[in-house]
N, C-alpha and C positions, 0 to 999 in steps of 0.2 A: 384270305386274310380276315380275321374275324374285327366287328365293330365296334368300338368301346361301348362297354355296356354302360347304362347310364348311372348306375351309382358310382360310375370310375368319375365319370362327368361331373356329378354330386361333388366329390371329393376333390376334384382339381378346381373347384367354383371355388370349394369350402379353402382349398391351401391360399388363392389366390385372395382370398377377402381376407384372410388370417394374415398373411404377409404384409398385403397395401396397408391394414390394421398396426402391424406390428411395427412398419418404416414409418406410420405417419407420427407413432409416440415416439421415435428415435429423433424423429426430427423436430421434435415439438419447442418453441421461443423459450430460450434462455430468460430468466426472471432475473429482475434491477429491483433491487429497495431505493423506494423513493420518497422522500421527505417534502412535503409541499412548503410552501412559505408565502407571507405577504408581507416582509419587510425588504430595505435593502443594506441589510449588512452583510458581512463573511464572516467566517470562521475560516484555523486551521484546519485542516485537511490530508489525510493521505492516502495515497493510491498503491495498489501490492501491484508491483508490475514486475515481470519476467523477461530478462533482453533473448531478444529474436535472432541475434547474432555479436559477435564479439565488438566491442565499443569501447571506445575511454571515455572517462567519467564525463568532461564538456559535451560527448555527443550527446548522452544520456541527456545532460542538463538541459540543450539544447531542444531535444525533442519536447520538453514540457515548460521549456522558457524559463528557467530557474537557476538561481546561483550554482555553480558546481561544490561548493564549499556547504551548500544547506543539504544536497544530494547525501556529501558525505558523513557530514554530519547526524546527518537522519538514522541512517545505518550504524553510526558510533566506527567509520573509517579513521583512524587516522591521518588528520591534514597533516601533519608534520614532516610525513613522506615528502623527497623532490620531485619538482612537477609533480605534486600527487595530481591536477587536475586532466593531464595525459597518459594515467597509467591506464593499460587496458583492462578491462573487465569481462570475464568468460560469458559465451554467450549460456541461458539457459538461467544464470545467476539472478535470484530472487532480488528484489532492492524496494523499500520503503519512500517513496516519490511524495517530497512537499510540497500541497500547491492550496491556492486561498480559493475556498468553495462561496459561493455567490446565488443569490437568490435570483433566475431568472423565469420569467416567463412562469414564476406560482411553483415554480420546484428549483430544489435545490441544483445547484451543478458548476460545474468549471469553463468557461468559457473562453479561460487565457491563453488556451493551448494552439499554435498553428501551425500547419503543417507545410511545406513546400513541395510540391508536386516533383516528380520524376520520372525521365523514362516508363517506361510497363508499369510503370502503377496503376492498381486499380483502388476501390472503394472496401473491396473486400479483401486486399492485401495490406491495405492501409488500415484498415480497423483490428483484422483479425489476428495478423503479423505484425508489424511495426508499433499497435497500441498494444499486441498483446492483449485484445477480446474484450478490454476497458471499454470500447464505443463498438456500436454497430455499426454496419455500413449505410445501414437506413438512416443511421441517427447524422450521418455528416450529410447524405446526402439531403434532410432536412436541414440542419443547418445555415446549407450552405446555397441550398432553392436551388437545386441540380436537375434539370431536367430528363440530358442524358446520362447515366451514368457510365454506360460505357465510354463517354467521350470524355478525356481530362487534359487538359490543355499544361504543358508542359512547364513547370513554374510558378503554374497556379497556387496562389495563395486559402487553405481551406481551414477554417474555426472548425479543432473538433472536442466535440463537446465533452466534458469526462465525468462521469457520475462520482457523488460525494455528498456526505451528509453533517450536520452541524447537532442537531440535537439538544440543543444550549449548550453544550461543551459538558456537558455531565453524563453522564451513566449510574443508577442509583443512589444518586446524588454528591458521587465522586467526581473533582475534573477527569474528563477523555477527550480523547483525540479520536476520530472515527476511521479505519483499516478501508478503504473499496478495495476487496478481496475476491478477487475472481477462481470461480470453484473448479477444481481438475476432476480427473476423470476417478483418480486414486483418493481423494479426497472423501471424508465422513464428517457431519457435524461436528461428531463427538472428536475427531481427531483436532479440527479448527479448533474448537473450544480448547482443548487440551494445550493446544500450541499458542493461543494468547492469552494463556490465564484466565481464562471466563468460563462459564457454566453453559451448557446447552439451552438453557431456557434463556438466560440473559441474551441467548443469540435467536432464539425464537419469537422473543419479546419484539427487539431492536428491528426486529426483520418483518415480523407480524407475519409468522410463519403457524401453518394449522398441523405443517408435522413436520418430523425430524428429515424427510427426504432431501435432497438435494443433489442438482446431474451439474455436469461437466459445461462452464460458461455462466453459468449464475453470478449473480453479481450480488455480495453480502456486506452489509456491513458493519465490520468487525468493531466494537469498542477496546481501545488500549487506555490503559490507566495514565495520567499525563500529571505534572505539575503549570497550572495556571500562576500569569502574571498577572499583577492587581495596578499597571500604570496606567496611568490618565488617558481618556479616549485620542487628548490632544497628541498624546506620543506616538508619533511614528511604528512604534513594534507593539501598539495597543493591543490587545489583546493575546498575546506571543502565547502559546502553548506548548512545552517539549516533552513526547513519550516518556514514559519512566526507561529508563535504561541507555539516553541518548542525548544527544547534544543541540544548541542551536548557536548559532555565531548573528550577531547581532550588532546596530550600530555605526554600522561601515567597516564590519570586519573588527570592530575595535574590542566589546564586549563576547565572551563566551560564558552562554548559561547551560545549565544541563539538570537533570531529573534523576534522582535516586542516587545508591539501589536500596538504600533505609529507608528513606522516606519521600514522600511526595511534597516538599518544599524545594523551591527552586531557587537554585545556588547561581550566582551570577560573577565572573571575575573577569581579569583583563584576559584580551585573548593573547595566544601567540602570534594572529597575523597583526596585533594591534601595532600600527608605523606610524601615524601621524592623527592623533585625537584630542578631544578634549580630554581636564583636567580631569583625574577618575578617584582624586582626593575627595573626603567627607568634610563639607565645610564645618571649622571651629576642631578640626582635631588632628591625629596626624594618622588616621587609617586613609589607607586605599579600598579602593572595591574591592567585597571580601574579602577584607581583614575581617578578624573578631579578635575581640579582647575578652579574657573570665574571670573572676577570681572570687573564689571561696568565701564565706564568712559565714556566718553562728546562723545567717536566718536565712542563706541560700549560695547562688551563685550567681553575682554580678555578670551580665552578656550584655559586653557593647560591641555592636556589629555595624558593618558599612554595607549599607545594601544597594543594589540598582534599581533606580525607579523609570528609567523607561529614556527615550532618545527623542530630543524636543528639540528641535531647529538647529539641528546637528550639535548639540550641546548633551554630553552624557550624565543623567540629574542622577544624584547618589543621596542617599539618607543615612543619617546617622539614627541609630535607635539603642534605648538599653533595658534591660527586663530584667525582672529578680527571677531565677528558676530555679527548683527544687535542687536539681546537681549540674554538673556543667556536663555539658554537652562532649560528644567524641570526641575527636580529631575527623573532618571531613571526606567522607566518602565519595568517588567518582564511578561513572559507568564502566567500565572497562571498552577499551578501544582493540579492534582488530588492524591489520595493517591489507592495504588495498589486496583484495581476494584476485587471485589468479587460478583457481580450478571452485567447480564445482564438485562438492560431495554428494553419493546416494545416501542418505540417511535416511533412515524412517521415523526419528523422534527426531528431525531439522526442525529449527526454529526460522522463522522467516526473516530475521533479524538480531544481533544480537542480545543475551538476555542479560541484566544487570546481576553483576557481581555482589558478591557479597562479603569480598576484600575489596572491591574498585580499584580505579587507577585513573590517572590523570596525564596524560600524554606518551609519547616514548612507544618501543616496539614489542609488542607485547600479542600472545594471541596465536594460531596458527595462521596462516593467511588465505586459509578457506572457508567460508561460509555453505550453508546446507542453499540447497533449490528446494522448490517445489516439482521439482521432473517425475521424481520415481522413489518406490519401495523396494526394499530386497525383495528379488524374487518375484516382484510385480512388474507392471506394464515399463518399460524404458522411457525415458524422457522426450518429449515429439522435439520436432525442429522446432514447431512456432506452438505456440498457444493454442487448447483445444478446448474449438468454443467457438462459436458469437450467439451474439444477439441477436444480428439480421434474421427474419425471418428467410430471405432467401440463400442464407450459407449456412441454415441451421445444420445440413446434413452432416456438419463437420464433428457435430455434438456425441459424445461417447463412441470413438471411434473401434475400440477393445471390443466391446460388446457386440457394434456392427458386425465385426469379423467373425465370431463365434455365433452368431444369428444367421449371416450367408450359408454358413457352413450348414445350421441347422435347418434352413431353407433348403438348400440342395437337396438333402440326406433325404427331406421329406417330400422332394418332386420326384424324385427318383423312383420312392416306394410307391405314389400315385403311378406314375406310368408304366410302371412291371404293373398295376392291378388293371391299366387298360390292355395290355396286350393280351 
């Protein structure tokens, strides 16, 4: 039997430090934009999450402590649907999550979120699954001052922390609302940019990125174009912000304000769940919220409008206001609403959300009742069960899982050719 000569040796060194090489960048820490602070106010806020498994809308709510009716809203669902807050939603289905970002500890983040423990859970089922790759498992097990992490005690109540950024509420000096957008594996800048109406550099900028790369679990975040509220710090829904293309129920349920799709001023009217409120008359006239009145003459066009100025000790304050403007205004435009989505679509030009029309519409069933995911491209990699990604540095291995597979392969092929040259 003859003995491997040593340039076989040479080369099975050389495959074996090429390989360790090659798995250490596969597994290399998923990147977070992170916004430092030293005040303590919030902002709006929204997180790109992807359900892990099939849910009705209150569970969703529930997992981030939030109205079910703001969930829907966010997305531009139609509440009108019965029991819309028990319809099921397809697991894999993309959805726009509102939550109020907070200045902790010198960086920006969410702190409101808690989780209740269960059977086999672990830290890294709980971050990577159930948040959907939003947190790490290192990040709750900070948190939460977890010593063992294999050990989780059944019921256990855990803060986990969700990334989010405030930015002043602007993006080149427009209102926005900031996306925490977790990157797939199918995923390219230029496609993100594409899909929220932004420019690859605007997202290079926002992100303080040195090049266009980006892998599977990155945590980005997205600017969407929003309409800002101008009511009193003292008011309740101070500082209220709604995506262009979407809704927000406000008030105690009694107000519905919404954003676009013509413009970025924010239209405020009674809602439909409104049952038992204040007065939503303009004092001294006989408009309601959201009336407007116009009328023509030789040197313009008279606009008397009744606006919403914000929710003050459960009192809903409305203003009266009138302007001379060049010609009168439309007839008012709405987002368009979909009706609660029961399948996921493969599309490769999905939007992650619906996009504002530009006939609008303003309640009723309208729409197909499926929205796109983030899963998969025609002809690309299929949609995983849970999210591919984390942050943890010890479940990075999860990170571009397509590539793995095609890398094993090419690992093989090339141990194979080493040991035919030892024999």
């Amino acid at each position: 039997m003859q003995h491997p000569k040593p340039i076989s040796l040479f080369l099975l060194f050389f495959f074996v430090f090429i390989t360790t090489t090659h798995f250490s960048a596969q597994t290399a820490t998923a990147k977070s934009t992170i916004e430092p602070c030293s005040n303590s106010d919030s902002c709006s806020a929204l997180l790109g999450y992807t359900l892990y498994t099939d849910l009705k809308v209150s569970e969703v709510a529930s997992l981030f402590q939030i109205d079910p009716i703001a969930l829907l809203t966010a997305n531009s669902i139609d509440i009108s649907y019965p029991d819309v807050e028990n319809r099921i939603l397809p697991s894999q289905l993309f959805l726009k999550v509102p939550i109020s970002c907070s200045c902790v500890d010198g960086i920006r983040k969410s702190v409101s979120t808690h989780y209740k423990t269960r059977p086999s859970d672990t830290l890294a089922g709980i971050a990577d699954s159930i948040y959907a790759g939003l947190v790490s498992a290192d990040q709750i097990k900070e948190a939460n001052s977890i010593q063992d992490p294999s050990v989780l005690d059944v019921g256990e109540t855990l803060v986990v922390p969700l990334p989010c950024t405030c930015f002043n509420g602007t993006d080149n000096a427009l209102p926005a609302i900031y996306l925490s957008y977790v990157v797939k594996d199918v995923d390219t800048l230029t496609g993100i940019a594409a899909r929220y109406t932004t420019t690859i550099s605007d997202l290079m900028n926002v992100n303080a990125m040195g090049s266009t790369a980006i892998k599977a679990g990155d945590i980005l975040a997205v600017p969407l174009p929003a309409c800002a509220s101008r009511f009193p710090r003292y008011a309740s829904d101070s500082g209220l912000m709604v995506p262009n293309g979407s809704y927000a129920i406000v008030a105690s349920h009694c107000v519905q304000c919404s954003c676009g799709p013509a413009n970025l001023n924010l239209y405020c009217m009674p809602a439909s769940l409104a049952v038992s409120c204040s007065s939503m008359q303009c004092r001294g006239s006989n408009l309601m919220l959201g009336n407007v009145t116009q009328q023509q003459s030789s040197a313009g066009c008279n606009v008397t409008s009744c606006s919403y100025g914000g929710y003050v000790n459960d009192t809903i304050i409305t203003t009266l206001s009138t302007s001379l403007q060049p010609r009168c205004p439309g007839q008012q435009q709405f987002p368009a609403l979909i009706a609660p989505p029961t399948t996921v679509t493969r599309d490769a030009t999905f939007a992650s959300a619906p996009a504002p029309s530009p006939q609008g519409y303003a309640g009723g069933n309208i729409g197909p009742n499926t929205v796109p995911t983030t899963g998969s491209m025609p002809g690309g990699f299929p949609a995983a069960n849970g999210p591919v990604g984390s942050a943890s540095g010890s479940d990075a291995c999860s990170l571009g899982i397509p590539h793995l597979g095609r890398s094993l392969f090419t690992a093989s092929f090339a141990l194979f050719m080493v040991v035919k040259l030892m024999l």
